[in-house]
C-alpha positions in Angstrom: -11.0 -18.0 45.5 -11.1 -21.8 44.8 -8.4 -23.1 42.2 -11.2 -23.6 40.0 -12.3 -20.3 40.0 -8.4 -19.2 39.4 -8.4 -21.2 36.6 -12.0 -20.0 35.2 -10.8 -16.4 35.5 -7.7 -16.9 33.7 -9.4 -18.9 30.9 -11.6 -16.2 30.7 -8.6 -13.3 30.9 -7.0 -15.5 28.2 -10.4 -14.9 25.6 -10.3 -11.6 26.3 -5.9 -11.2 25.7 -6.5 -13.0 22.6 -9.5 -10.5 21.3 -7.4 -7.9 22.3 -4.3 -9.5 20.2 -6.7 -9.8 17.2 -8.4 -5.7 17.3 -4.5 -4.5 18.1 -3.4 -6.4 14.6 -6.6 -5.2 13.2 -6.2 -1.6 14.2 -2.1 -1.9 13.0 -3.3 -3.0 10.0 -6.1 -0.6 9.5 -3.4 2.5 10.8 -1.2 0.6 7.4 -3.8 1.0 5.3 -4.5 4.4 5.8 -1.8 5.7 4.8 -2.9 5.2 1.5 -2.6 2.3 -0.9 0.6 1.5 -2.9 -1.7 0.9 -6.1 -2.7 4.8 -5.9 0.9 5.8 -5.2 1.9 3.7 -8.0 -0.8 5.4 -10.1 -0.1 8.5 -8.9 3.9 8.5 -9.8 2.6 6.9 -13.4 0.2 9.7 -13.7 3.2 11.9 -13.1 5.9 10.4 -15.3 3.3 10.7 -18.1 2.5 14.2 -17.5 6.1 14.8 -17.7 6.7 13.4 -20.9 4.1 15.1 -22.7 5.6 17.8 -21.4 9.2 17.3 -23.0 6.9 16.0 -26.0 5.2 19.1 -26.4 8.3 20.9 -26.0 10.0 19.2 -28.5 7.5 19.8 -31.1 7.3 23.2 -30.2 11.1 23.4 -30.9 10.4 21.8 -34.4 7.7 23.9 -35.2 9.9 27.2 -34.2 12.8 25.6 -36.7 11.1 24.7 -39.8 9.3 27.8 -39.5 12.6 29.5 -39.0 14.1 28.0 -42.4 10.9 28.4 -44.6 11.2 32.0 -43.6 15.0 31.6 -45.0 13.9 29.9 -47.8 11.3 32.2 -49.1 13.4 35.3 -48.7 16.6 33.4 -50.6 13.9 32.1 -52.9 12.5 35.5 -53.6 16.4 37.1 -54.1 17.0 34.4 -56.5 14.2 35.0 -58.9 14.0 38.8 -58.2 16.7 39.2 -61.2 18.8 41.7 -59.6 21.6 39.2 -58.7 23.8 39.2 -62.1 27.4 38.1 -61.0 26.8 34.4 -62.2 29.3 32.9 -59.5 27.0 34.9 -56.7 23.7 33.4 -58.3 25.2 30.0 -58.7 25.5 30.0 -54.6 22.7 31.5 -54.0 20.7 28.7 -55.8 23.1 26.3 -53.8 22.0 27.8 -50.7 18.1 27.5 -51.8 18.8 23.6 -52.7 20.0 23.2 -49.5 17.5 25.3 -47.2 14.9 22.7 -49.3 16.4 19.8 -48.0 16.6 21.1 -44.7 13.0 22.1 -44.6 12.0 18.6 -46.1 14.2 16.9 -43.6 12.8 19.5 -40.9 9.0 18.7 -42.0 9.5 14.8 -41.6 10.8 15.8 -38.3 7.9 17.5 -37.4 5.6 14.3 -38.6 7.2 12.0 -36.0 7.3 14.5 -32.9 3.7 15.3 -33.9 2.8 11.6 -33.7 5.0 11.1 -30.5 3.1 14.2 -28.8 -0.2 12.6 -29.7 0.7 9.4 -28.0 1.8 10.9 -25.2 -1.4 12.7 -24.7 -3.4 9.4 -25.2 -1.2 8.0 -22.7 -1.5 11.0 -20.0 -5.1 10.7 -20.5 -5.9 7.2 -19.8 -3.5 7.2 -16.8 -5.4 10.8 -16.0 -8.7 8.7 -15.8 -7.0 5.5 -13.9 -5.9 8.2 -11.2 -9.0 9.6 -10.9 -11.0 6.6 -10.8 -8.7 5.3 -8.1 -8.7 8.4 -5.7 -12.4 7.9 -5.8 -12.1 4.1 -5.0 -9.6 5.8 -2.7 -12.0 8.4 -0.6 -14.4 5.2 -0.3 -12.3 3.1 0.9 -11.1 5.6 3.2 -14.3 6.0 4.4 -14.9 2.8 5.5 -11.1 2.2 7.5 -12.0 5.8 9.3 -15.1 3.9 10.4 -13.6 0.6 11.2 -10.4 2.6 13.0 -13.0 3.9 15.5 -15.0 0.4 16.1 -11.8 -1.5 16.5 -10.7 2.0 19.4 -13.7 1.4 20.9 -14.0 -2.4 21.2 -10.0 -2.2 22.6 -10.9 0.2 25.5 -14.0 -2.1 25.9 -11.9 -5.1 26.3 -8.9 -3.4 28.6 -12.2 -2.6 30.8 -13.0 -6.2 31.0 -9.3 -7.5 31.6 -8.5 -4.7 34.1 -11.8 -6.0 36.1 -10.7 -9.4 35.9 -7.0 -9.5 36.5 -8.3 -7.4 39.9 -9.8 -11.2 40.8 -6.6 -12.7 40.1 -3.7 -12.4 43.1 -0.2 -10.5 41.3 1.6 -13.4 41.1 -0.5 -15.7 39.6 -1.4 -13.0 37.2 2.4 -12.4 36.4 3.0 -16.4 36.0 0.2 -16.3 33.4 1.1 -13.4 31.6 4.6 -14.6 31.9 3.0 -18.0 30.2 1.6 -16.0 27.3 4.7 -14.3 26.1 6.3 -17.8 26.0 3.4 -19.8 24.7 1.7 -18.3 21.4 -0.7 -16.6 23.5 -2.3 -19.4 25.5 -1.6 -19.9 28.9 -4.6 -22.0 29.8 -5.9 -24.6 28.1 -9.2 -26.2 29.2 -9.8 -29.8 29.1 -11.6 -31.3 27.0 -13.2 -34.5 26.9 -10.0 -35.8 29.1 -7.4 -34.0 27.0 -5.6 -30.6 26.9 -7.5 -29.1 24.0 -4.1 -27.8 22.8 -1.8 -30.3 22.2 -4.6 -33.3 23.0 -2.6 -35.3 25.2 -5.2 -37.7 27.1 -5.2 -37.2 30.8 -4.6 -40.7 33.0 -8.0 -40.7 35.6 -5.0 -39.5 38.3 -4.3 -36.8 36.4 -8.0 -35.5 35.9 -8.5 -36.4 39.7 -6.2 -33.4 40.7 -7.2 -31.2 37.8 -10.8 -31.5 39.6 -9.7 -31.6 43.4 -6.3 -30.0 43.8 -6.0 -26.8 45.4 -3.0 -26.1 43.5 -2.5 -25.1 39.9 -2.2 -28.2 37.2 -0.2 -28.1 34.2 -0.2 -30.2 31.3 2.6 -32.7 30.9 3.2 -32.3 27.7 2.9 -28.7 26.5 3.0 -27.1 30.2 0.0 -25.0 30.1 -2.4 -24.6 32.8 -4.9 -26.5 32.7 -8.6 -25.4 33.2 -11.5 -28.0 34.0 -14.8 -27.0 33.4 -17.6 -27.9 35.9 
């Protein structure tokens, strides 16, 4: 095989390393995104918190309900005592309407109580609601979406294993040391181990070749580099 050809081959190995660079960041990236996107999780821990609250919200009022309940029932049965008529010792009546005064205030303060866990539980519920709906709207955006990477997971598989067919058959043109240097080349290079000339130039850095330069670039049996950036250079006929 002519140096030409060497050069032609690895140009064309290089296309195919670079499409195989792209579908492997494409398929890391499509692998990231399956595991499911941050704005559901965020939703999903949202959704959660809320749930919880109304929980504690519900409980509480609950627990407010149970208490003013629990001193009504106090009340009416001291209330009931107290105008029964069958207390007489004035001292014992005297506390016992002391006792009613204050079971009243209690049950006033205990009913205002209620008012403002009431309000705080319906919040609560509005806000588990709409972040109910969010959620759910999401995990169907979510099952699309899904969809679609589980479809583009298995184009990106299948172009790769296309591609490693097409560089295995080519690096088999390519002697093992040459095909070392260049891979070596690639690691140290962003990539490109070959760049073709172009219009006199190395298309990557665009250093103009002198006419001697371009003379063994076309005739030399051995490999040329560019001076400037080192790659190989390839010349097409």
């Amino acid at each position: 095989m002519s140096t030409s050809q060497v050069t032609a081959v690895l140009y064309q190995l290089q296309m195919i390393d670079l499409e195989l660079d792209r579908v492997t960041a494409e398929k890391q990236s499509i692998s990231t995104s399956l595991q499911g996107s941050a704005t559901l999780r965020k939703l999903r821990a949202e959704c959660d918190t809320a749930q919880q609250q109304l929980l504690a919200g519900q409980q509480a009022q609950k627990d407010a309900e149970w208490s003013l309940e629990d001193t009504s029932q106090r009340l009416g049965n001291q209330e009931r005592r107290l105008y029964s008529g069958s207390i007489q010792n004035g001292k014992e009546l005297q506390m016992l309407q002391q006792e009613v005064q204050n079971l009243r205030a209690q049950q006033n303060r205990q009913e205002e109580r209620l008012l403002e866990v009431m309000d705080t539980a319906e919040s609560l519920m509005e806000t588990a609601q709409r972040k109910a709906v969010a959620l759910q709207e999401a995990e169907e955006h979510w099952k699309q979406e899904n969809a679609i990477l589980q479809t583009r997971r298995e184009q990106a598989e299948a172009r790769f294993q296309q591609l490693q067919r097409q560089r295995q058959s080519l690096s088999s043109k390519v002697e093992e040391a040459m095909l070392k240097r260049y891979e070596t080349m690639r690691r140290t290079k962003q990539g490109r181990a070959v760049s073709k000339v172009d219009q006199n130039s190395c298309q990557w850095c665009r250093v103009i070749l002198t006419p001697s330069e371009m003379q063994q670039v076309r005739i030399s049996p051995e490999l040329q580099t560019c001076t400037n950036c080192g790659r190989i250079l390839y010349y097409e006929r």
